[in-house]
C-alpha positions as CSV (number, residue, x, y, z in Angstrom):
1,X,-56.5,-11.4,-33.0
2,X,-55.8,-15.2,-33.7
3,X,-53.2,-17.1,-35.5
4,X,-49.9,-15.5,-36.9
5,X,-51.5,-12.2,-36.6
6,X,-51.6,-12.4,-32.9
7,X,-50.2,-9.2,-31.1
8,X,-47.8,-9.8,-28.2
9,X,-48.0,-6.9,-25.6
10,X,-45.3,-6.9,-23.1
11,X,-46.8,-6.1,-18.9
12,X,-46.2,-2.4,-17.8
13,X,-42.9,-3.0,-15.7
14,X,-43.3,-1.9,-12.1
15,X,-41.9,1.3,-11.0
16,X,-39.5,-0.6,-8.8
17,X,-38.4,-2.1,-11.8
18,X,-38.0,0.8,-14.2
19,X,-36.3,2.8,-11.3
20,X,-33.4,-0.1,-10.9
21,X,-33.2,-0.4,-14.6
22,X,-32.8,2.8,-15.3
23,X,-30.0,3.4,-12.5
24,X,-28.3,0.5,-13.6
25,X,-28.1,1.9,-16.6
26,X,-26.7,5.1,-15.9
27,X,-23.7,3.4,-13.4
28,X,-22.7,0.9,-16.8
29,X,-22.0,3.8,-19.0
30,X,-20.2,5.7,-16.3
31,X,-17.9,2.6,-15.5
32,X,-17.6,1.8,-19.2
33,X,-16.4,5.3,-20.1
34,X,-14.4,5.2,-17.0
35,X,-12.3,2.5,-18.0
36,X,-12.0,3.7,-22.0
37,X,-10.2,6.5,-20.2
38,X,-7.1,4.9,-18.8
39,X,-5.1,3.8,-21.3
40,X,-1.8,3.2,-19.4
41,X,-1.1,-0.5,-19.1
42,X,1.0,-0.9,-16.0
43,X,-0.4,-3.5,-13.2
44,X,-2.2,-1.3,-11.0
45,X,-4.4,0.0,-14.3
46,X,-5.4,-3.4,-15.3
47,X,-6.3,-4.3,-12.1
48,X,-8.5,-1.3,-11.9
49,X,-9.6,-2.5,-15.1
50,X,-10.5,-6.2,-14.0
51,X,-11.7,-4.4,-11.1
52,X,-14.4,-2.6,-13.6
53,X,-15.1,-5.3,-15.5
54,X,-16.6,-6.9,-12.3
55,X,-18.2,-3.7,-11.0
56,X,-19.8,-3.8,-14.0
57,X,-21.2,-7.5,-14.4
58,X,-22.1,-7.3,-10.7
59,X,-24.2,-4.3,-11.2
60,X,-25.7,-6.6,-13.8
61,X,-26.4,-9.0,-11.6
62,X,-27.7,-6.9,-8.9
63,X,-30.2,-5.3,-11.5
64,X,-31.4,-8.3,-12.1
65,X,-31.6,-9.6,-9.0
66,X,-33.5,-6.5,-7.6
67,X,-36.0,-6.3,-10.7
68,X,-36.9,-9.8,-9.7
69,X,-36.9,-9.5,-6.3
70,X,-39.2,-6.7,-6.7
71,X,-41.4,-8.2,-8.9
72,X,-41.3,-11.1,-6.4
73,X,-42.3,-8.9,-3.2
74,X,-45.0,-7.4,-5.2
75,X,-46.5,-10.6,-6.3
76,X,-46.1,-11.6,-2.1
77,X,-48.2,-8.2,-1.7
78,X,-51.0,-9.3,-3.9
79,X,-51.2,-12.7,-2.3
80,X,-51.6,-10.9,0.7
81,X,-53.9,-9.1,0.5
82,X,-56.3,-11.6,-2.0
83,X,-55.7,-14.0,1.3
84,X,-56.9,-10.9,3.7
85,X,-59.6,-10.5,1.6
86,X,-61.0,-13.9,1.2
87,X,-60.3,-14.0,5.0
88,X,-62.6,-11.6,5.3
89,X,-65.2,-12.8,3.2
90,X,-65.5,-16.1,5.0
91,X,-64.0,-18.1,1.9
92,X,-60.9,-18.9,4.0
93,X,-59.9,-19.2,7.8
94,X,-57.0,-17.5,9.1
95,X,-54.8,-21.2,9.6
96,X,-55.4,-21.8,5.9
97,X,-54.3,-18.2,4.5
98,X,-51.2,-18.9,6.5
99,X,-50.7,-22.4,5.0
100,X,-51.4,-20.9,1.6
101,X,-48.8,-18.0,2.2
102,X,-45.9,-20.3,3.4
103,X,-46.6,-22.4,0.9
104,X,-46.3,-20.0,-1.6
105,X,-43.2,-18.6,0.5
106,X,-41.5,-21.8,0.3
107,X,-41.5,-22.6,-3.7
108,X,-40.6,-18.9,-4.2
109,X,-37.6,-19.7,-1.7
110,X,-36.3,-22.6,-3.3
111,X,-36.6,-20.8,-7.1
112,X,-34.9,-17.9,-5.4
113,X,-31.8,-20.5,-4.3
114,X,-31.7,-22.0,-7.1
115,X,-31.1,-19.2,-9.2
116,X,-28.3,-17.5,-7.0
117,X,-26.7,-21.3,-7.4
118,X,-27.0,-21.1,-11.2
119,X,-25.7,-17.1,-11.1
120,X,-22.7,-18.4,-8.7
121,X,-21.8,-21.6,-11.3
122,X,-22.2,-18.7,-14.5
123,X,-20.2,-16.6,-12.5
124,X,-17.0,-19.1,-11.6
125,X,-17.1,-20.4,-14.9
126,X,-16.8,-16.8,-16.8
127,X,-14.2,-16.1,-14.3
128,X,-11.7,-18.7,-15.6
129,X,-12.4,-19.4,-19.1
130,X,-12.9,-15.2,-19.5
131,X,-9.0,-15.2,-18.6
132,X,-7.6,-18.9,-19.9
133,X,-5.4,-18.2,-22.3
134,X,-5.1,-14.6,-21.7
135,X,-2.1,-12.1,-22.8
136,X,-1.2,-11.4,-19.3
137,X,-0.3,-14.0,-16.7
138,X,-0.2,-12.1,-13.9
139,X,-3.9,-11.0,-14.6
140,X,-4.8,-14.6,-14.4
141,X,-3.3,-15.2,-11.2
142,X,-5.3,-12.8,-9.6
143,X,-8.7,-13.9,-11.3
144,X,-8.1,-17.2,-9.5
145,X,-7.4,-15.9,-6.6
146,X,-10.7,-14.9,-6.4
147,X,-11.7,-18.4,-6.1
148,X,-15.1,-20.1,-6.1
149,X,-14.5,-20.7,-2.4
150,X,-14.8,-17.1,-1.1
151,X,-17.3,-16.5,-3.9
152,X,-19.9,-18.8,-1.7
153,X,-18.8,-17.6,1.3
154,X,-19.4,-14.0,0.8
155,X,-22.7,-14.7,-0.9
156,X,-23.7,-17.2,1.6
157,X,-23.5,-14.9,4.1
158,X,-25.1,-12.2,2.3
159,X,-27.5,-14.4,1.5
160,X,-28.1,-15.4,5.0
161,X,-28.5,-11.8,6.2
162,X,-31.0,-10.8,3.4
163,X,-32.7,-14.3,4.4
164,X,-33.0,-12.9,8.0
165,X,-34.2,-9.1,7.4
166,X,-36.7,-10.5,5.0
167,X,-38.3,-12.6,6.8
168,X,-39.0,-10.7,9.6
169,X,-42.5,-10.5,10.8
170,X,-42.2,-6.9,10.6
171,X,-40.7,-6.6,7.3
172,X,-43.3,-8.9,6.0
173,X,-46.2,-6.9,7.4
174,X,-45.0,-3.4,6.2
175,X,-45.2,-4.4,2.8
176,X,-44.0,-0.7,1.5
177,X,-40.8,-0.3,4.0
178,X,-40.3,-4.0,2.3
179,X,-40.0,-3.0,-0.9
180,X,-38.2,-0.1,-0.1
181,X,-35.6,-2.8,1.8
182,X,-35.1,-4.2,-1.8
183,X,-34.4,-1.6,-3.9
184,X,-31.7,-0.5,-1.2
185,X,-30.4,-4.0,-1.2
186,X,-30.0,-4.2,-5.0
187,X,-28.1,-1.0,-5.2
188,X,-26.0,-2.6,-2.0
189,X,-25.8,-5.8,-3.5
190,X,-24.6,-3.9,-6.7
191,X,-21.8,-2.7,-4.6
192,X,-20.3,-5.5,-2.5
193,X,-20.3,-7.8,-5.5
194,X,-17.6,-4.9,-7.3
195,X,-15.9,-4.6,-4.5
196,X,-16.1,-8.2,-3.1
197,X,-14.7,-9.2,-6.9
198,X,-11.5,-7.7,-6.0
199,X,-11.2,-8.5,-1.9
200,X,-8.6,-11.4,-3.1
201,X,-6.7,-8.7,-5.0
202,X,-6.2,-6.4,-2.4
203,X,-6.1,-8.5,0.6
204,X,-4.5,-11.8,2.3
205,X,-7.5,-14.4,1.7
206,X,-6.6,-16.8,4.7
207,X,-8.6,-16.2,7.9
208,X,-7.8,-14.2,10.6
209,X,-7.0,-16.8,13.0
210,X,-4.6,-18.2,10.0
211,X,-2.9,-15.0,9.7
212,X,-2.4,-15.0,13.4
213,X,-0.8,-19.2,13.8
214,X,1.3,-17.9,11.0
215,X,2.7,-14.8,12.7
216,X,3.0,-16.3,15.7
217,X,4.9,-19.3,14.5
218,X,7.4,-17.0,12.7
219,X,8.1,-15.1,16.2
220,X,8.6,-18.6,18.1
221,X,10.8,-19.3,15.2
222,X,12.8,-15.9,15.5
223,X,12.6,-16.4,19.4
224,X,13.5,-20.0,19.5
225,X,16.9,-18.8,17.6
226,X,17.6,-15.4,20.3
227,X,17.1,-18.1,23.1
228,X,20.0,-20.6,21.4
229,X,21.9,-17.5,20.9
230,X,21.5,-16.5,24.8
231,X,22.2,-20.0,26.5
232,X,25.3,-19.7,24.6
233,X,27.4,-19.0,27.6
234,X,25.7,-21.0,30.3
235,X,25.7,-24.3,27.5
236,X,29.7,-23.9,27.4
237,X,30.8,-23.1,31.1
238,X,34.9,-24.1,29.8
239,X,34.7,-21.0,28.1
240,X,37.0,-17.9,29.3
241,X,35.5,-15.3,26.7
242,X,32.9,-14.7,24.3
243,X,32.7,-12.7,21.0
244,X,29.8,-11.8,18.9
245,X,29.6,-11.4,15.8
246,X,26.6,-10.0,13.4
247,X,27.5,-10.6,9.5
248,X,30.7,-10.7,10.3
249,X,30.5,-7.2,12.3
250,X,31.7,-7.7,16.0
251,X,29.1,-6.8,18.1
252,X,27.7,-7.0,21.7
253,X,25.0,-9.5,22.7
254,X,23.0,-7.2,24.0
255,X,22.4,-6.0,20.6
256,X,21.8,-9.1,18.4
257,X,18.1,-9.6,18.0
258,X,16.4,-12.0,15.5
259,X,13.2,-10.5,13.9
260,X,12.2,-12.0,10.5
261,X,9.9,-9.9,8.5
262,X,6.7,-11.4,9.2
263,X,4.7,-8.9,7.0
264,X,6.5,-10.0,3.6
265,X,6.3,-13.7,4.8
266,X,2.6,-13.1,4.8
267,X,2.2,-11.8,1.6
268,X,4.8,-14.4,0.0
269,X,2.3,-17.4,1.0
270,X,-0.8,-15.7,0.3
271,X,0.9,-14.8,-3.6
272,X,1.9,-18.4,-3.5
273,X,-1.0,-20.7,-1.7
274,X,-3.3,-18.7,-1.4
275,X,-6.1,-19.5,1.9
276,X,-3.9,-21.5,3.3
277,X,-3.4,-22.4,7.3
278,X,-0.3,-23.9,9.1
279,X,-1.9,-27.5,8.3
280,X,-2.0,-27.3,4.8
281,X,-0.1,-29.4,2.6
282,X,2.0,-28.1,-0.1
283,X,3.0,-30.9,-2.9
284,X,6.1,-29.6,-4.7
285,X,6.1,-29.5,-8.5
286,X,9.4,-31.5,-8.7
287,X,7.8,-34.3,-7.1
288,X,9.3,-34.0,-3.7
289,X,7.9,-35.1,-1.0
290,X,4.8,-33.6,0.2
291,X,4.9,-31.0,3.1
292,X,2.6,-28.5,5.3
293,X,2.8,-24.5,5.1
294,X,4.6,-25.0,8.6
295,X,7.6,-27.2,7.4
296,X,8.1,-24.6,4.4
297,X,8.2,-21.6,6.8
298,X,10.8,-23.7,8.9
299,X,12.8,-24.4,6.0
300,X,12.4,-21.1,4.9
301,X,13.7,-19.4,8.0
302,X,17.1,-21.6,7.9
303,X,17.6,-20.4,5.1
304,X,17.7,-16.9,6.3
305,X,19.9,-17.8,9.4
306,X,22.8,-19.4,10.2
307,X,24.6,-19.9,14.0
308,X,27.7,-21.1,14.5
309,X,30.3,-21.5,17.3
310,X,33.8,-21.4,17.1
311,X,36.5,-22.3,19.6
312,X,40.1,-21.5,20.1
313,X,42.4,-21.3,22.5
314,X,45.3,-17.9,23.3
315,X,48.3,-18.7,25.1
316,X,49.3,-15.7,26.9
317,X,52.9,-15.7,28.2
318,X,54.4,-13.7,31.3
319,X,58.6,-13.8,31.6
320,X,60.3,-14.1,34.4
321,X,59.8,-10.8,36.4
322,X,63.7,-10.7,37.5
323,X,65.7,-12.8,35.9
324,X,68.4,-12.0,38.3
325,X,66.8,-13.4,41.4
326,X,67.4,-17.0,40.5
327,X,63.8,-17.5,41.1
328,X,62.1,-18.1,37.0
329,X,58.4,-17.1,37.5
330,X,57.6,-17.3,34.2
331,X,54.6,-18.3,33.9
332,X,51.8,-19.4,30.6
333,X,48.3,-18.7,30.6
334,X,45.8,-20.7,28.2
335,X,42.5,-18.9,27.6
336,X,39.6,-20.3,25.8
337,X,37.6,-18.4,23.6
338,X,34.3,-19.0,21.7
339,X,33.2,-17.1,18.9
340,X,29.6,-16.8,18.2
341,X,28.7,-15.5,14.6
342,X,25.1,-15.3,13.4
343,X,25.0,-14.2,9.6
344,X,21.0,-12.9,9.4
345,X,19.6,-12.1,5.9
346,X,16.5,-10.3,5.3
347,X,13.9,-12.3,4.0
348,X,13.0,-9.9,1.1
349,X,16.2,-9.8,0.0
350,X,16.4,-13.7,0.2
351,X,13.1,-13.3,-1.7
352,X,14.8,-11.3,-4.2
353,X,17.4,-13.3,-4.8
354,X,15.5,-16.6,-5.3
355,X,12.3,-15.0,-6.8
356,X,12.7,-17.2,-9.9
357,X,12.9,-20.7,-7.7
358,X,10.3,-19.5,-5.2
359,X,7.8,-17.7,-7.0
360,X,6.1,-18.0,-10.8
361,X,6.2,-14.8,-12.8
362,X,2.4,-14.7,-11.9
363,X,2.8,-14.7,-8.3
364,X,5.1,-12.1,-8.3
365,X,3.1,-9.7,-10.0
366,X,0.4,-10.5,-7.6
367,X,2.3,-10.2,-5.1
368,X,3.3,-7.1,-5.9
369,X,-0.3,-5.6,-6.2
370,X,-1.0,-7.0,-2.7
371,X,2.0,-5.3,-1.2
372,X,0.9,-1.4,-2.7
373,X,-2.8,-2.2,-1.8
374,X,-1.8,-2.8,1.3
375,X,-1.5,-6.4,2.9
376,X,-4.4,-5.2,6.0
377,X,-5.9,-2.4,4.6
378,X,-9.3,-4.6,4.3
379,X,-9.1,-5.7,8.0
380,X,-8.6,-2.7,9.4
381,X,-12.1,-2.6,11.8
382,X,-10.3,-0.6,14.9
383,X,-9.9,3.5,15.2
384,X,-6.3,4.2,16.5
385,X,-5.0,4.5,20.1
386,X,-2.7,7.8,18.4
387,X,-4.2,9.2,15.5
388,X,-1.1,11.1,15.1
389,X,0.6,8.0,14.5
390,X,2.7,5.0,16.3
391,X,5.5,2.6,15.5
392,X,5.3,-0.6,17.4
393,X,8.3,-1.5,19.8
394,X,7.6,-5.0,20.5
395,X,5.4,-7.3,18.1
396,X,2.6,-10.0,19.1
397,X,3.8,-13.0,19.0
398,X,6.6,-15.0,20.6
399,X,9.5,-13.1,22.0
400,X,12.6,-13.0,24.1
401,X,10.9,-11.1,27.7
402,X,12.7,-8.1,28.0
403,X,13.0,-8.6,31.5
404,X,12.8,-12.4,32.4
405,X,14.7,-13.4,29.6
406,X,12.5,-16.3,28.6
407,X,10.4,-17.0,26.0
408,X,6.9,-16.4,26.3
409,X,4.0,-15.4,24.1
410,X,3.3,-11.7,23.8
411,X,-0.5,-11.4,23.4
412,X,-0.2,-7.9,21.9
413,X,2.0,-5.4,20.4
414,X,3.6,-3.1,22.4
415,X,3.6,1.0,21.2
416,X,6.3,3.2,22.9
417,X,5.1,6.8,23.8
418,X,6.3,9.6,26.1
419,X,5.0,9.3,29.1
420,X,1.6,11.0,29.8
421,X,1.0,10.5,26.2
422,X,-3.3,10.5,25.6
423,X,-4.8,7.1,24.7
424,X,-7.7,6.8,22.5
425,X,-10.6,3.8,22.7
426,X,-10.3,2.3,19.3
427,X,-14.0,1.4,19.3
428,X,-17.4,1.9,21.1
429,X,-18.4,-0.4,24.1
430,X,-18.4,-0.8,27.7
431,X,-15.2,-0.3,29.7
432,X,-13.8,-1.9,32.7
433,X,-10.8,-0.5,34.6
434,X,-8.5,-2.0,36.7
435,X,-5.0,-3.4,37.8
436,X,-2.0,-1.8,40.0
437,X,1.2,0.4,39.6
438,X,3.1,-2.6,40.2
439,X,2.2,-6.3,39.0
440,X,1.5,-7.4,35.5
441,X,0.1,-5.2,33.9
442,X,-0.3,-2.3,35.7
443,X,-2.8,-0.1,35.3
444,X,-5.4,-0.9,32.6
445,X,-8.5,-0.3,30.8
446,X,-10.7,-3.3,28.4
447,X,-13.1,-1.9,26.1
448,X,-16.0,-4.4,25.5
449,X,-18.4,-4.2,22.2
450,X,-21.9,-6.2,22.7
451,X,-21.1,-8.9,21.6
452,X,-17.8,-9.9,23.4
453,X,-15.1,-8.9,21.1
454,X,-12.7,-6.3,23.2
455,X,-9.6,-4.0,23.1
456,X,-7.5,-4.1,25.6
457,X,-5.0,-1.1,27.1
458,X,-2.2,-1.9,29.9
459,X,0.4,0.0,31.7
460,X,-1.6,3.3,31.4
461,X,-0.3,6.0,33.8
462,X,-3.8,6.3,34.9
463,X,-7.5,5.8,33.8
464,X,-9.9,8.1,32.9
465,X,-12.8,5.5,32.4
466,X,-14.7,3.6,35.2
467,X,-16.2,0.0,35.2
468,X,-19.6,-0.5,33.5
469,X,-18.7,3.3,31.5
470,X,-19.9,3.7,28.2
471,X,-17.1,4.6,25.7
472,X,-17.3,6.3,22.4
473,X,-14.8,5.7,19.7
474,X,-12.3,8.6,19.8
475,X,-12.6,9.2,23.8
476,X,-9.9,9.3,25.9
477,X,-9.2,6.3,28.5
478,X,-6.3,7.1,30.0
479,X,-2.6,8.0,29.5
480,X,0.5,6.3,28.3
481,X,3.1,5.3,31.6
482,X,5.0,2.1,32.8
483,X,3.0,0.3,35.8
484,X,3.8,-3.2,36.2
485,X,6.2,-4.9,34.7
486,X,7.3,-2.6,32.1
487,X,11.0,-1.0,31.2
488,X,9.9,1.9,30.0
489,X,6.4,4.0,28.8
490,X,4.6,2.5,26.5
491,X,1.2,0.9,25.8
492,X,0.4,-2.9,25.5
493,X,-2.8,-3.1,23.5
494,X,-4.0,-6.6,22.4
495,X,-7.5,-7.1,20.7
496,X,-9.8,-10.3,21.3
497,X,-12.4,-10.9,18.7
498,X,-14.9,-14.0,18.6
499,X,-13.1,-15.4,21.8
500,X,-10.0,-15.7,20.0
501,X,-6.8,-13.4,20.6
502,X,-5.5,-11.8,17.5
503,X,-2.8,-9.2,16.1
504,X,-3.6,-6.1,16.6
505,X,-1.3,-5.0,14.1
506,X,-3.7,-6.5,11.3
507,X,-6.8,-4.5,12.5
508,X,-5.3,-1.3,14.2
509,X,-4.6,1.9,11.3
510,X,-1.9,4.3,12.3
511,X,0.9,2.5,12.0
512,X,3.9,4.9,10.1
513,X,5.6,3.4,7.4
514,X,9.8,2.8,6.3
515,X,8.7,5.9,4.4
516,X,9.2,8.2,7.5
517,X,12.4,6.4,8.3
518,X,15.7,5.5,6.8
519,X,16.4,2.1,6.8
520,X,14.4,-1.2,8.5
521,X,12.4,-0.8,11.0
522,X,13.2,-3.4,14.0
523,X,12.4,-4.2,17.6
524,X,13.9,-1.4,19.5
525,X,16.2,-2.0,22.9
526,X,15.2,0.4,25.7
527,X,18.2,3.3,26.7
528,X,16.2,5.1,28.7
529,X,12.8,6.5,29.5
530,X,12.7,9.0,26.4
531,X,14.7,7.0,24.6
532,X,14.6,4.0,21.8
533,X,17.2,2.5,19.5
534,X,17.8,-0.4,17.1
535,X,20.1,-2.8,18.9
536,X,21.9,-3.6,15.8
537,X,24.0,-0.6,14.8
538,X,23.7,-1.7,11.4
539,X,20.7,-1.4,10.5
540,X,19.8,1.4,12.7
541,X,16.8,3.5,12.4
542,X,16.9,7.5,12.2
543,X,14.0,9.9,11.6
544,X,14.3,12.0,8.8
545,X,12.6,14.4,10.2
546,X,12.7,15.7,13.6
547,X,9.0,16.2,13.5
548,X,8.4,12.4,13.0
549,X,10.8,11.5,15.8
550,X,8.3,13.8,17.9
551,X,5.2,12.7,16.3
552,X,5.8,9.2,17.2
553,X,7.1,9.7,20.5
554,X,10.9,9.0,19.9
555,X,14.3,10.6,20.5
556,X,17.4,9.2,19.3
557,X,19.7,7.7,21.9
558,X,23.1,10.2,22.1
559,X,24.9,7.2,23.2
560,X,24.3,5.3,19.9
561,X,24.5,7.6,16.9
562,X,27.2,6.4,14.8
């Protein structure tokens, strides 16, 4: 038929096509009736909300995406095989077909990049005018947290690995297991946009080697103060007798320690700067002068700490032993005295304290959300040296050495244990074994994975791996004891990824909470070889249960309970 009465008849969709659309489908009406469901309105549930709201538009996406894909790998089919076939007949030689094919390959590439850009652009934009102006300000914070930035990142590098399987030679010539690749990938795809939507939400968005300046600095910060507190008495050689004082609490120097909470500082300047790194400048809204994240956790941790030093002088008077000798030996004694008072506040209760002046009413919601998800529950790629559990002893970092009584960095965390206790690979590779009972440290075990990144295990009480010995995630390696220099049994276990040594503590599950204990958890002071307690009396840690206190190796020290 001609003219207006011409009949329009939409193509037969292919199966690969009617199989995607029809699952997409399906998961939009389960997530839509999901989400009619809740009805509460307290953070969490709108996030899970916002969370569907994405799960749902990337599904979108990916159904689109994978209904043109396969449309595209089934239109790369049937240029394949027309080219085979004119091979065949003579029409063609094989170094044209191939110049025909790439060609092709190429424009198809470029429309393919071109629409992901466009998708990416729709996708930012809908992100921030879908919330300006919104009802709930704390919503909006954590939209743009989930910034353009990371949005290319994660699809570049999905992207990039799609790119890499799809071109494969192999791929390319099994044109059914290709197809098959596709579909897989859209539902995939489908998946990691959802969940990739919401990454910023639930995690800290700097990079790991970020995360890892930052702690550090905050140790060499906290260690930097013990080591003022420490030279104390060889700085002021004039001085009889020294006092210590702890918030005002008399105290022994042996049991002031300074250990800001590095966690909560973490999760303050990702709620309030987002990806940041040390470098990054910060330009204050009052118009003060501009300043990097590294100045404002310096300021910040002055704020929480305060050293001073007191002199004075006691006069101590002896009388004259026998007045009726004629001889007066009388005599008066001046003694100088220094007292040395650090006042220490926890930063989350400076936090609370000066939440309105430090944080927006949108950053503090976030920043709640981040602390109940979880601040490393999204970078947790290692298994556990104790599945039953562990409480670390001594943080990576800077610190005070325990036994030198320098500062140095501490490479790793440190994870006190009974001794004999069974160690656990925390991933699969190759192991090498080695050290002594005596220097360093000790007896040890390194657990590569193909492509460099490692574990490492020291001061075992003895190996149960050899060099060049494959290892399983889960085995055993070796047992928990003091070699080298050590004051006590425990395992060292640092982790090295990309060349680059990070905190285990960001990647390593296990570790039990302030909910098993009463009070703050903080670095502990070795009594004795069973044996681990706060040095601060005050904010002592006891288990609740004695179970606990087992399950994690420790026994309260009898010479220390209150």
């Amino acid at each position: 038929m001609t003219g207006d009465n011409t009949e329009r008849r939409e193509r037969p969709q292919p199966l690969p096509v009617k199989i995607l659309g029809a699952a997409g489908a399906r998961i939009d009406r389960k997530i839509e009736a999901a989400l009619s469901r809740d009805k509460t309105n307290d953070a969490q549930s709108r996030i899970r909300a916002l969370a569907g709201k994405y799960a749902i538009r990337g599904f979108r996406r990916a159904r689109g995406a994978g209904a043109t894909a396969a449309r595209g790998a089934l239109r790369h089919i049937s240029l394949g095989v027309k080219l085979y076939r004119a091979t065949r007949r003579g029409d063609l030689n094989v170094k044209q077909a191939g110049a025909v094919y790439w060609r092709h390959s190429g424009r198809a590439a470029r429309s393919g990049a071109a629409s992901a850009a466009r998708v990416l652009r729709q996708e930012a934009a809908e992100a921030v005018l879908g919330f300006r102006g919104g009802e709930d300000a704390g919503l909006q914070a954590v939209v743009r947290a989930r910034n353009a930035v990371f949005q290319v990142r994660r699809a570049y590098r999905l992207g990039r690995s799609a790119v890499r399987l799809l071109t494969n030679p192999l791929v390319r010539k099994t044109a059914g297991i290709a197809v098959m690749l596709i579909i897989f990938f859209a539902f995939i795809s489908g998946g990691v946009s959802a969940v990739t939507s919401v990454f910023p939400v639930i995690s800290l968005k700097s990079t790991d080697l970020a995360l890892t300046e930052t702690w550090s600095w905050i140790t060499e910060l906290d260690a930097d103060l013990k080591m003022k507190v420490l030279r104390v008495e060889s700085e002021n050689s004039g001085i009889d007798a020294f006092h210590y004082y702890l918030n005002g609490k008399s105290t022994a120097l042996s049991r002031i320690d300074v250990k800001t909470d590095a966690e909560t500082v973490l999760a303050y300047l990702d709620s309030k700067y987002d990806d940041y790194t040390l470098a990054k400048l910060i330009i204050p809204p009052d118009g003060g002068a501009a300043h990097s994240v590294q100045a404002e956790i310096t300021r910040l941790h002055g704020q929480l700490y305060s050293l001073s030093l007191e002199e004075w002088e006691e006069i101590i008077y002896s009388s004259d032993s026998d007045p009726d000798d004629g001889v007066d030996d009388s005599s008066e004694t001046i003694v100088y005295h220094m007292d040395v008072k650090l006042t220490a506040k926890p930063f989350t209760e400076y936090l609370t304290e000066n939440a309105a002046l430090l944080l927006t009413a949108a950053e503090q919601e976030k920043m709640d959300a981040l602390s109940q998800a979880g601040l490393f529950t999204t970078r947790r790629e290692l298994g556990s040296p104790f599945p039953e559990g562990w409480v670390s002893s001594d943080r990576f970092g800077y610190r005070v050495h325990p036994i030198y009584r320098e500062k140095r960095p501490h490479t790793g965390f440190d994870i006190p244990k009974s001794e004999g206790a069974p160690v656990y690979a925390c991933h699969s590779g190759v192991a090498a074994a080695g050290g002594d009972r005596i220097t360093d440290y000790g007896l040890w075990v390194r657990i590569s994975k193909p492509n460099g990144d490692n574990t490492f295990y020291a001061h075992l009480l003895d190996q149960t791996v050899t060099d060049g010995a494959t290892v399983r995630k889960g085995d055993l390696i070796g047992h928990v004891g003091s070699t080298g220099v050590s004051t006590g049994p425990h395992l060292h276990m640092e982790y090295t990824k990309k060349g680059i040594v990070l905190n285990p503590l960001f990647y390593t599950p296990g570790q039990l909470t302030a909910v098993n204990y009463i009070g703050h958890i903080s670095t502990h002071k070795f009594h004795r070889p069973t044996c681990w307690t706060l040095p601060n009396p005050e904010n002592r840690v006891y288990f609740t249960r004695r179970e606990d206190a087992t399950t994690a190796g420790y026994v309260p020290c009898l010479n220390c309970r209150p």
